[in-house]
C-alpha positions in Angstrom: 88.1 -96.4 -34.4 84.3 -95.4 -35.0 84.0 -93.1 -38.4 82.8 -89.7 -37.2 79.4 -89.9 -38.3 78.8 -93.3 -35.6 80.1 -91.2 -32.5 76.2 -89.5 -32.0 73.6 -90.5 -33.6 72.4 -86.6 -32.8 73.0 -84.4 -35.7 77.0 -85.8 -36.3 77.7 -83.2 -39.1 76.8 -80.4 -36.9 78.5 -82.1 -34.4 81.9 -82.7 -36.8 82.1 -79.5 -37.4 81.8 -78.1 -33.7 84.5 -80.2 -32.3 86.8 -78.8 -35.2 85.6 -75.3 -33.5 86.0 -76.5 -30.5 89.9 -77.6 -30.7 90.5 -73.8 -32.8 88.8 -72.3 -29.3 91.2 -74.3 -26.8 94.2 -73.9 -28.8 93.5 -70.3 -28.8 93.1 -70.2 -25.2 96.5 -72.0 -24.6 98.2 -69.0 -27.6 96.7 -66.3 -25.8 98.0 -67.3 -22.1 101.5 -68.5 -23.4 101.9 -64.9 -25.1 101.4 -63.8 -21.4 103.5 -65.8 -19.7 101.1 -67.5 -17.8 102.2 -71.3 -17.1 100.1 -73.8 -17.7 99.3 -76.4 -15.1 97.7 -79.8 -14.1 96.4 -80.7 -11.2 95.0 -83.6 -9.4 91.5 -84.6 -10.5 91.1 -86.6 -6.8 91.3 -84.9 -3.9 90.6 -85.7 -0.4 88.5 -82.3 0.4 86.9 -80.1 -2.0 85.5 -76.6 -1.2 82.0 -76.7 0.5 80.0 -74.6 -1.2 76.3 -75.2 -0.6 75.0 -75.6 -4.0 77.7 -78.0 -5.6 77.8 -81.3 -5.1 81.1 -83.0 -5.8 81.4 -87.0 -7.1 83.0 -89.3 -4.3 85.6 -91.3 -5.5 86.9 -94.1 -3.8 87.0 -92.4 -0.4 88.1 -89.0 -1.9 86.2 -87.0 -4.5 86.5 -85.5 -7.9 87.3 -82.2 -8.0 84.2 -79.9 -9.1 87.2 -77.1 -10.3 90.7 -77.1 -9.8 90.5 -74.4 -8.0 92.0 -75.1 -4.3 95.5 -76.7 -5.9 96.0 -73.9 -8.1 95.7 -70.9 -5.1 98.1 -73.1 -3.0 100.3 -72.6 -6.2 99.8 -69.2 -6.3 101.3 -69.1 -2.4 104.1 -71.2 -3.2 105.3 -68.5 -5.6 103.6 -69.2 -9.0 102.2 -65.7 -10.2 100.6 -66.7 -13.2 98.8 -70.1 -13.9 96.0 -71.1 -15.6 94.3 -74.9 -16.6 92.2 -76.6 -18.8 90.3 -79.2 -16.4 88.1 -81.9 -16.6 85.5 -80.9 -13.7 83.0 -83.3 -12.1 79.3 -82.3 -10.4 77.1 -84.9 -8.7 73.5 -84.6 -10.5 74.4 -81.6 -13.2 72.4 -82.5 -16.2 70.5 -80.6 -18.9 70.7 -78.4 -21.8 73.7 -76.2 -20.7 75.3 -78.9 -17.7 76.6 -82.1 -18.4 78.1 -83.9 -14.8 81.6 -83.8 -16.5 82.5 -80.8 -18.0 85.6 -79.1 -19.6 86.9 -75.4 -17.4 89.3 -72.7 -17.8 90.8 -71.5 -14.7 93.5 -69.0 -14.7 94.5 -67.0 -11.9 97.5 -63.9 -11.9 98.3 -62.5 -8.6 98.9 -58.5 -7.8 95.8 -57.6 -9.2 91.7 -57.8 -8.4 88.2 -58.6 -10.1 87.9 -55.0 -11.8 91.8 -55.8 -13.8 90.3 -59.5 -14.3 87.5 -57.9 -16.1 90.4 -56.7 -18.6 91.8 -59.5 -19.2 88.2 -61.2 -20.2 87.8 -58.9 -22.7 91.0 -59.6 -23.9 90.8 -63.2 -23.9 87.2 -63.4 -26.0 88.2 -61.0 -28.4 91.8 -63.0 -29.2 89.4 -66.0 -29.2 87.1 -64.4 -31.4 89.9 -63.0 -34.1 91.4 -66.4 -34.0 88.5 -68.2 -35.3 88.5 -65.3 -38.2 85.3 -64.0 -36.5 86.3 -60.7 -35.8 84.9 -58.4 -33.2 81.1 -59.3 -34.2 79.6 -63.0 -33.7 76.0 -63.9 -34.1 74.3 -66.0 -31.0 70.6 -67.1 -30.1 69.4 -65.2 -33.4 71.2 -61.8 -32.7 74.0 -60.0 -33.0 77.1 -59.9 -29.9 79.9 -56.8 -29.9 82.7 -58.2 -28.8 84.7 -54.7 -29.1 85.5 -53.2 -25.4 84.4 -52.3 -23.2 81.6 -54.7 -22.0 78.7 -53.9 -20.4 79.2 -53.9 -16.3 76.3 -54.1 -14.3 76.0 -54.6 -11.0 73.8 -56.9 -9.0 72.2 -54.4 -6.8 71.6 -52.0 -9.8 70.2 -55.3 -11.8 67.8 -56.0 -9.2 66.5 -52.1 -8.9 66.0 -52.1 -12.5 64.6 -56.0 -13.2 63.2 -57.6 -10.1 59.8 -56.8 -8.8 61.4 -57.5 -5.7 64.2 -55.9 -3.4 67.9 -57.4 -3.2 67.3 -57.1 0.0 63.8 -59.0 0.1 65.1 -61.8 -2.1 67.4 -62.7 0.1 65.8 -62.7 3.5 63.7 -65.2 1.3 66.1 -67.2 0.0 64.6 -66.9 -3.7 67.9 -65.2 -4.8 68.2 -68.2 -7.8 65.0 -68.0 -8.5 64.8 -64.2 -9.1 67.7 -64.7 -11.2 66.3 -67.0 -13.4 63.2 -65.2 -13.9 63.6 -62.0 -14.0 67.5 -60.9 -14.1 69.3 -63.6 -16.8 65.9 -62.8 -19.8 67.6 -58.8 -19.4 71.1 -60.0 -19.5 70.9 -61.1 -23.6 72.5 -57.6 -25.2 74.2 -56.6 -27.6 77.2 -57.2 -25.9 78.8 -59.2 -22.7 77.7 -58.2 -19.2 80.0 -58.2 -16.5 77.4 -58.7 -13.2 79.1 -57.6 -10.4 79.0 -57.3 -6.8 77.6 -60.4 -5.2 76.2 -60.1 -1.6 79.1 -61.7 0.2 77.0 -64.5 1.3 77.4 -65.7 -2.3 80.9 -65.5 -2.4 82.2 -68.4 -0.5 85.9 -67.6 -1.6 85.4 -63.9 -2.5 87.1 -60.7 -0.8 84.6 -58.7 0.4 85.1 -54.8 -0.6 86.8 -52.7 1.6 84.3 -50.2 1.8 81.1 -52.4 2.3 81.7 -56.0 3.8 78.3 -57.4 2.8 79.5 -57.2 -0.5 81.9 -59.4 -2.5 84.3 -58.5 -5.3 82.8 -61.2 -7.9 81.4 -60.9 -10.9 80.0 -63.5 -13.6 80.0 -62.8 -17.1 76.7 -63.4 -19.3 76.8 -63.5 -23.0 74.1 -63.4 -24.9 72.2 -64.4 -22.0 74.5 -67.3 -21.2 75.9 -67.5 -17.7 80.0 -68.3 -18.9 82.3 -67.5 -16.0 82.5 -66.5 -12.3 85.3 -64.7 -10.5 86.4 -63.0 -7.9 89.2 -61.6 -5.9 90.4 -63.5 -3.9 89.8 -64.5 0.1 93.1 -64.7 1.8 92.2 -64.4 5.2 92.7 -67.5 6.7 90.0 -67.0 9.8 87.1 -65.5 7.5 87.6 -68.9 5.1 87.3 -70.7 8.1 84.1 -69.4 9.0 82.8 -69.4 5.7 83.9 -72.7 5.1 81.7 -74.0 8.4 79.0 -71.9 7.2 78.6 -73.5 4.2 78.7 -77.0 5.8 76.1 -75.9 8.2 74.0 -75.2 4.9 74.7 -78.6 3.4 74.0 -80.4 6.7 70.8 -78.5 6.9 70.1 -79.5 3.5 70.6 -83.2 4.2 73.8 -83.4 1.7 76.9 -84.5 2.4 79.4 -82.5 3.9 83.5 -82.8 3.4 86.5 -83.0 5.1 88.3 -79.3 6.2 90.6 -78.6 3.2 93.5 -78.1 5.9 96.3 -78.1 3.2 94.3 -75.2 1.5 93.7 -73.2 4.6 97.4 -73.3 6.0 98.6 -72.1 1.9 96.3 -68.8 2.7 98.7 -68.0 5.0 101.4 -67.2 2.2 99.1 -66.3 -0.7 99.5 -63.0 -2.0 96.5 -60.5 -3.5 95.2 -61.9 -7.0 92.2 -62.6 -8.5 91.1 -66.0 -10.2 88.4 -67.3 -13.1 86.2 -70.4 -14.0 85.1 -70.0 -17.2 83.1 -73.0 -18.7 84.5 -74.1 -21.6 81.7 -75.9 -23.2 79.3 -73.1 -23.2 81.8 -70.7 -24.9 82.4 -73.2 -27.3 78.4 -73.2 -27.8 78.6 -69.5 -28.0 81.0 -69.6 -30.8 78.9 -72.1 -33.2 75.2 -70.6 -32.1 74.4 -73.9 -30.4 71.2 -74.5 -28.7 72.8 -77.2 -26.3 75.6 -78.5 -24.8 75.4 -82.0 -26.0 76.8 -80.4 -29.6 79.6 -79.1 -28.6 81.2 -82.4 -26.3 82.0 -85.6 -28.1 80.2 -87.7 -26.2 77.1 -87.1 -23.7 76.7 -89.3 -20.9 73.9 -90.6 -22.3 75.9 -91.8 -25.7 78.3 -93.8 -23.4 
């Protein structure tokens, strides 16, 4: 076995002591779910159909693919009567590469059924804050040269209020434009670095692939992301369960990626027929790596992982 200091030749005593940080974070991941009664699980990494979402390109793999989130195995286990689950994954993403994405990357997922986003939100909180004690940090840890409050609540913003207040252009406008990354990058995310997490909330449904939308406006979805200091770290939502809207959106999104020249994947019929039996519940992917970045003030991904692709 290499000595520590010959895994990267990038900064290893920064690096050491990160992945000691790192395995404190994941083990207080698995505490605080355990102390719920949440069971963990593993799923397959290969599967024969991953979810088509436009802008995520999964890895094929020997006429299947690997999975970019575990998250179609663990909502058929929701429906076949598992009500609390969550997963630490390996996650693969075709051409995902710079100072926050690495095309193998580490996820939480947890999903708890009888509730929705807003009660997910709670649980966040919760989760970050046991984190944070567990490390000895407290309720106060320093990020990007500034201070973030961990103590609840959080900050929830939602997108169409963002936009009024940040975006020299309309929701409304960005979207018949398709620039709705772009004014994210540029003008929502620089506003999102506070003094403590944001909760951004309330996606236009069209960027919800596997979102409800809200009972009282269906052109919006119940998802939120979570931002801290200024880092993008989760998305969730409650979740779809109507078997003909997944449809549709599911053929929607192909249509995109066909349009878009990229390859698009078999129906996920094993998924589909499970919505059938799946009760309300909510589910999160929270990336792993970049909390793990938050908690040592790291610029970029590549130290807080053992190995970058580039090191292999």
């Amino acid at each position: 076995m290499l000595p520590v200091s010959k895994i990267s030749g990038k900064n290893p005593p920064r690096k050491k002591d990160n992945l000691w940080t790192r395995a404190r974070i994941i083990q207080g991941i698995r505490r605080f779910f355990i102390d719920r009664n949440y069971l963990e699980v593993e799923t397959p990494v290969r599967i024969p159909a991953p979810a088509p979402e436009t802008h995520i390109d999964a890895v094929p793999s020997d006429g299947w693919f690997l999975h970019t989130s575990p998250e179609l195995c663990m909502k058929r286990m929701l429906a076949a009567g598992y009500p609390k689950i969550f997963q630490v994954a390996k996650c693969f993403r075709d051409k995902e590469r710079g100072t926050h994405h690495l095309p193998e990357f580490t996820l939480l997922e947890w999903y708890r059924t009888g509730i929705d986003y807003w009660e997910m939100m709670n649980e966040c909180e919760d989760l970050i804050l046991f984190v944070s004690r567990y490390l000895g940090l407290g309720e106060r840890i320093r990020y990007r040269g500034r201070e973030i409050y961990l103590e609840k609540p959080w900050i929830r913003l939602s997108v169409k209020e963002a936009f009024r207040q940040y975006s020299p252009a309309s929701l409304e406008k960005v979207l018949e434009g398709n620039h709705f990354d772009e004014a994210m990058v540029c003008h929502i995310e620089p506003n999102l670095s506070c003094e403590k997490p944001v909760f951004l909330y309330d996606y236009p449904v069209s960027l919800g692939a596997l979102a409800r939308s809200k009972k009282d406006d269906p052109a919006v979805a119940e998802r939120f992301e979570i931002y801290m200091g200024g880092l993008e770290l989760a998305n969730a939502f409650s979740e779809l369960t109507d078997v003909n809207e997944q449809r549709i959106r599911f053929s929607r999104e192909q249509e995109y990626r066909r349009g878009l020249g990229k390859t698009t994947y078999p129906s996920p019929e094993n998924f589909l027929d499970a919505l059938h039996d799946m009760p309300e519940s909510a589910g999160i992917a929270l990336g792993v790596d970049r909390l793990v970045m938050i908690f040592t003030d790291s610029d970029t991904i590549d130290d807080v992982v053992t190995f970058t692709i580039e090191e292999l």
